[in-house]
N, C-alpha and C positions, 0 to 999 in steps of 0.2 A: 601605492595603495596599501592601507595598512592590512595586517595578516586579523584573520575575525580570531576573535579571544576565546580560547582554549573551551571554555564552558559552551560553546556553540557553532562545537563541531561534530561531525556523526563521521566517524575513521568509516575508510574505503570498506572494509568488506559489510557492515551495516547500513553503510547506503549503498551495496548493489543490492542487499536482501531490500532495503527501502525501496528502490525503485522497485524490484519485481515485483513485491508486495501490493505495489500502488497499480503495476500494471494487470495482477491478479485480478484485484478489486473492480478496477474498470473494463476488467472484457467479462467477466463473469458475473457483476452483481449491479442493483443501480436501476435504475424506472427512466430515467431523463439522458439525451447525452448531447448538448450543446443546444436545446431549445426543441429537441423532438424525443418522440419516444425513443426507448429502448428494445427491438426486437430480443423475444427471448430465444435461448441457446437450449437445444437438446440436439441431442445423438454426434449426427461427423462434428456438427458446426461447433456444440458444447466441448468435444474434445481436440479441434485447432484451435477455438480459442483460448483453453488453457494450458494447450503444449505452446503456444505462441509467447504468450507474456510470462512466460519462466525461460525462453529460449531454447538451446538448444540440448532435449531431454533425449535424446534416440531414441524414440518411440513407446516410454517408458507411458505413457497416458493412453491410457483406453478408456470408455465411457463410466466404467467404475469409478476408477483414478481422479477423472475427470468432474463425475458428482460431487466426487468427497473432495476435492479442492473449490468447489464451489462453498463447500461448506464453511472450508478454511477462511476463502473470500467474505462470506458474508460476516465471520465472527471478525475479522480486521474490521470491516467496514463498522460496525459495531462499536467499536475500538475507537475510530478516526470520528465518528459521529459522537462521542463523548468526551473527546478532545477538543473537538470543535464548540462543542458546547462548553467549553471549561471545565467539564466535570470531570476532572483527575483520578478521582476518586472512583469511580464508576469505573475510565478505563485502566484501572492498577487492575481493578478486580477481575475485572474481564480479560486482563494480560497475564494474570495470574491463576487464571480457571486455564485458557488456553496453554499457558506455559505446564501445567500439570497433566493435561490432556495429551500434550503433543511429548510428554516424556523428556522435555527439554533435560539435559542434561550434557554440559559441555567436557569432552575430551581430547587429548591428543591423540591426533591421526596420520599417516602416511599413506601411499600408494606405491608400492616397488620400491625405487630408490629417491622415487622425491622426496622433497623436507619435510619436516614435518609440517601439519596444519592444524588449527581449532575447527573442530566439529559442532554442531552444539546439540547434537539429535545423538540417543544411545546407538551405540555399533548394530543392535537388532533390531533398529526403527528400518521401515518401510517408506516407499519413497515420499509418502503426504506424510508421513509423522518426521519425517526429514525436514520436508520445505515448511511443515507449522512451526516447528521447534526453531527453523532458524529465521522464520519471519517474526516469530514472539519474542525471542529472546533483540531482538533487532529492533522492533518499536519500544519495547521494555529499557532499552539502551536510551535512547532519543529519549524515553519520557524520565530515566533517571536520571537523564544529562541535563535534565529543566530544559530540551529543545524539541518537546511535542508542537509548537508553531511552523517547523518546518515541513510538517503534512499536514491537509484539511481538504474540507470540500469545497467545493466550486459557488461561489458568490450570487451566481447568475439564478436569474427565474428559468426553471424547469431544465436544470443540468446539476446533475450529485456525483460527477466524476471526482475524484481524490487525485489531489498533487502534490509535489512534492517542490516547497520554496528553498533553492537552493541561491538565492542573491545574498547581498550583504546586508541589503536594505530591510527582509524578512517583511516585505508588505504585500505579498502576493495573497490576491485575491482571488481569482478565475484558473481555469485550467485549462487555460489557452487564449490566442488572439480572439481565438472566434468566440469566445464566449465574452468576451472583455468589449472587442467591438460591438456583438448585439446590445449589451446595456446602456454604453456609450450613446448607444444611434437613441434606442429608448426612452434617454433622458433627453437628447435633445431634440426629438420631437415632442418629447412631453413641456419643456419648454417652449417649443413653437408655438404650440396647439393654446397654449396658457398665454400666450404674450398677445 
């Protein structure tokens, strides 16, 4: 199998910020999720859901914390919905409000004696101007690398979850089986019912 060409890659550490990102977006924001509502989040629920899809945070999220990553969530989703519309344009602007808002500013960093690492949030950012600065600066990568197709929304009637197409083939449409099978079934009982 051949290796995918250089222009339409997104290096490891911007797609782990991609995945969080996407999983941000879908525990926190969003009306639909595979054909039925979306219950909304406040209090405990709002603050497991967003220490969940960042992983493992020690206890860094509280209901504050928690709001104001919702925030964060909704300006991505924002983002991903002007993507998906082709309007490039629209999400430069809005990656570029967010990237100024979250203080984005990349440096080197270290911990004790490990190596060194890139940061992309100032050494006095706080933990949400941390996870914005490096979830912007991370979709702003992907859309500078002409590879914004590898995140979108979900294809399906009544489900606005955001995935992320990591095949070769870049034809992914739904954001998951269950969403891919209800359409599937949909058309071909709309073909029965027509035949």
């Amino acid at each position: 199998m051949a290796d995918e060409p250089e222009g339409n890659k997104v290096d490891g550490h911007h797609a782990m910020h991609l995945e969080a990102g996407v999983a941000l977006i879908n525990a926190l924001t969003g009306q639909h999720v595979h054909g039925r509502p979306k219950p909304g989040l406040d209090g405990d629920e709002l603050v497991r859901a967003a220490a969940g899809a960042l992983g493992p945070v020690d206890g860094q999220v509280d209901l504050a914390v928690a709001e104001r990553l919702r925030i964060v969530a909704s300006r991505l989703r924002e983002i991903i919905e002007s993507l998906s519309r082709r309007d490039r344009d629209q999400a430069a602007g809005l990656l570029n409000g967010m990237l100024a808002d979250s203080r984005a500013r990349p440096h080197l960093h270290r911990h004790g004696e490990q190596s060194w690492h890139l940061h992309f949030h100032s050494p006095d950012a706080d933990f949400v101007q941390q996870w914005a600065a490096g979830l912007a600066v991370s979709v702003a990568a992907a859309l500078g690398d002409h590879i914004p197709h590898r995140v979108g929304l979900c294809a399906a009637p009544r489900c606005d979850q955001v995935y992320i197409d990591a095949s070769q083939a870049q034809i992914k449409r739904f954001c998951g089986l269950a969403c891919q099978n209800r359409v599937k079934a949909a058309a071909y009982r709309a073909r029965r019912s027509g035949s």
